[in-house]
C-alpha positions, 0 to 999 in steps of 0.5 A: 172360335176354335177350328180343328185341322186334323190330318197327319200332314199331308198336302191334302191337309196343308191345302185344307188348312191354307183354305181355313185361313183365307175363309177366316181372313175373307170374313173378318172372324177372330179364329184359332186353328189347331192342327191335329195330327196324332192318329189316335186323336183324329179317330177320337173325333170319328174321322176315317178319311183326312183331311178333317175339319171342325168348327169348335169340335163339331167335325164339318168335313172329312175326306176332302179338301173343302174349298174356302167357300165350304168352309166359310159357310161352316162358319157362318153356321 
């Protein structure tokens, strides 16, 4: 499972990502993150507002910090 980050690094962003790991740890799951932050990218995936997150690149949630409940239920889908 492949997880996308995408934001220029904000700590919006770093917050999303810390929330993705600990979703990834609380579930035992074998997952890499890839961090994106080249605008060009982020908008290649439709996002108008970072933070983002994808699930395999399906986008899950843009414009907000999910919390690690949110994100672990995006997984479990």
């Amino acid at each position: 499972m492949k997880i996308q980050i995408l934001g220029i690094g904000c700590p919006k962003c770093k917050q999303t990502e810390a929330n993705a790991r600990e979703a990834i740890k609380n579930l035992g799951i074998d997952a890499e993150i890839e961090k994106i932050t080249d605008i060009n990218k982020i908008t290649d995936f439709g996002i108008i507002a970072t933070p983002g997150l994808g699930v395999n690149g399906d986008i899950k949630f843009s414009g907000k910090i999910p919390t690690i409940a949110e994100i672990e239920q995006a997984l479990k889908q």
